[in-house]
N, C-alpha and C positions, 0 to 999 in steps of 0.2 A: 538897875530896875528893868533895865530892858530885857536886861533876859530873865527875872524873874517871870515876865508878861511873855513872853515866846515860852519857856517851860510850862506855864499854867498852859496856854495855846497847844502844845502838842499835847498834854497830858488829857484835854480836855478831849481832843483828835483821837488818842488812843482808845479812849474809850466809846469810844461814838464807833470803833474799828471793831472793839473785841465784842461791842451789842451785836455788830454786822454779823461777824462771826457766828456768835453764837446764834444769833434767828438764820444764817445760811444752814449751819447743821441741823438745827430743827426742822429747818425745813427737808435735806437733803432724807432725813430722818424719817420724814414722812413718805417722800416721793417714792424712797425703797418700800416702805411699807403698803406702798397704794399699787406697788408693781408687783410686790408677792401677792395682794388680796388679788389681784385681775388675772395672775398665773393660777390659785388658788378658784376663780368662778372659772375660767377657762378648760381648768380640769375638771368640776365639779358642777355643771350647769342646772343642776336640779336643784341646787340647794341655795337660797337665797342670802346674804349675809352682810349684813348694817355695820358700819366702824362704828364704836365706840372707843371715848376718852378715860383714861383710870382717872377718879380721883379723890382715893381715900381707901387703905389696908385699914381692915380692922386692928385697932391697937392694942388689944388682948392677943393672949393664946390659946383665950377660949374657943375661939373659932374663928378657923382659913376663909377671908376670904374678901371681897376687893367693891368697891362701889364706883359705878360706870354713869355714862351720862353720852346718850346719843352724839355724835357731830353731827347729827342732821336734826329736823324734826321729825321726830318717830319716838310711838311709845314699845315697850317692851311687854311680854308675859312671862309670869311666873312659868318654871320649867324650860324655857329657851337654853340651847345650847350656847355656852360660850365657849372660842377657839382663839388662836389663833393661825395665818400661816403657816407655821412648824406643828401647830398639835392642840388634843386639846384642856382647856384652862377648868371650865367647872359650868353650871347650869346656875338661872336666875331663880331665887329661892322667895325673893321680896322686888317686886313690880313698883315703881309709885310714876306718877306723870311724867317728870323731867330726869330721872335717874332707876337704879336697878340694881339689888345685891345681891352678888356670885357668891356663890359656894363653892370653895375652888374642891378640885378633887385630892390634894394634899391632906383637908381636913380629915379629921376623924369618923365624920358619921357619916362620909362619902363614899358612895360605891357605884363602882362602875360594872356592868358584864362586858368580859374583854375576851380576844381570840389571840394568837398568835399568828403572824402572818405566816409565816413559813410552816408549820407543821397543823395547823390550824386548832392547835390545843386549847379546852377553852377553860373560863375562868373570871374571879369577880375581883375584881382590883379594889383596895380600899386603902385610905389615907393613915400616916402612922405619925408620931411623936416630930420626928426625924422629918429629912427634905425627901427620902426616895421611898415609893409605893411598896403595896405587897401584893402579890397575885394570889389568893387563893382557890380551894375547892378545883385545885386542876387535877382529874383524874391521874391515878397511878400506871393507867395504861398506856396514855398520852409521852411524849417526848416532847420536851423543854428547853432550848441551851441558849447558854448565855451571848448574848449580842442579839439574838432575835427580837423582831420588832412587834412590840403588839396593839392592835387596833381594838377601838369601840366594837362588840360582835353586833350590837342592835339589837339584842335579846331585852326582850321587856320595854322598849319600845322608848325607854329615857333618853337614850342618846340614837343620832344617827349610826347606821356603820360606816366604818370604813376609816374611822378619826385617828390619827396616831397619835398612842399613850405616851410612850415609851418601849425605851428596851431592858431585856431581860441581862441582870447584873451576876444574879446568883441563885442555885435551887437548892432546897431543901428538902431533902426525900427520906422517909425513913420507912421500912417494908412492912413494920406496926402500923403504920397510921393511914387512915384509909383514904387522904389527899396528899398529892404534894404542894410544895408551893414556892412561887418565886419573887424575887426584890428586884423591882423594875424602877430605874432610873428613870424620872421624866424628861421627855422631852423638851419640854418647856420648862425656859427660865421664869420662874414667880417672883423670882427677886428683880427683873426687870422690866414687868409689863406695865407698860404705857398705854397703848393701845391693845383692842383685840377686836374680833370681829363676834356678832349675836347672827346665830343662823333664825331667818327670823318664818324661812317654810316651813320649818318641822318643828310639830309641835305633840309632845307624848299625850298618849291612850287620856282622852278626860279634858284636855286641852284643847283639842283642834277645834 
């Protein structure tokens, strides 16, 4: 009997060990996070940006896209960009008091005007079936290759510039057709966001 009572005792220890655990990685979790958002305002000082909490993918495939909820108190507006650290995630399409739903840029009826950082070719990125973007309407004139990084251009005033999308996988060119266009891998994981950050200074044409 005695050591049934010392076994329940450590197993009881164990557990109380592996909760410690798990609330240190979360935490540790955070702490990375809170060090890229400060490297992130530190490069980018004009542009203001609130963490927010994921908590809820829409459970259709009707449409991409993710419901947030301030860690502070603060409300959101429709149109805010959402990002994170590595890039960006999609814009707030539905405002409400305590919460806010993204439209990621994966979805189908998202589009973004994007540049190419390197050759500066530009083009409208929009969401497909599939996890990786398309870059259309890139002039035939322009040069495109693959590995290049391509950013928000701020053309039409929905996103800020400067956001990194992704990179360019593969292009599509044919001397019929009066654009080319390319499959840009995103930068951002969607299957792992937790957190991200709402720019909450810039606000497009109608908004501000």
């Amino acid at each position: 009997s005695e050591l049934r009572v010392e076994n329940n005792v450590l197993r009881e220890r164990l557990a109380e060990l592996q909760a410690d655990l798990a609330r240190l990685e979360d935490v540790t979790r955070e702490n990375k996070y809170l060090r890229e958002q400060l490297r992130l305002q530190q490069s980018e000082p004009s542009l203001q940006r609130s963490m927010a909490r994921v908590i809820a993918r829409d459970p259709t495939s009707l449409l991409r896209s993710i419901t947030i909820v301030p860690m502070r108190e603060e409300s959101y507006r429709e149109g805010m960009s959402v990002v994170t650290p590595a890039g960006l995630v999609g814009r707030i399409v539905q405002a409400n008091p305590r919460s806010a739903k993204v439209l990621l840029i994966t979805d189908t009826s998202s589009s973004v005007t994007a540049v190419d950082q390197e050759t500066r070719a530009n083009g409208v990125i929009v969401g497909q079936r599939g996890p990786q973007l398309l870059m259309r309407y890139i002039s035939q004139a322009d040069v495109v290759r693959p590995g290049d990084l391509v950013l928000t251009s701020g053309l039409g005033g929905i996103f800020p510039e400067g956001i990194p999308i992704g990179r360019i996988v593969s292009i599509s060119r044919r001397d019929a057709d009066l654009y080319q266009q390319a499959l840009i891998q995103p930068i951002v994981d969607f299957e792992e966001l937790e957190r991200v950050l709402v720019i909450t200074s810039y606000a497009p044409p109608g908004l501000q």
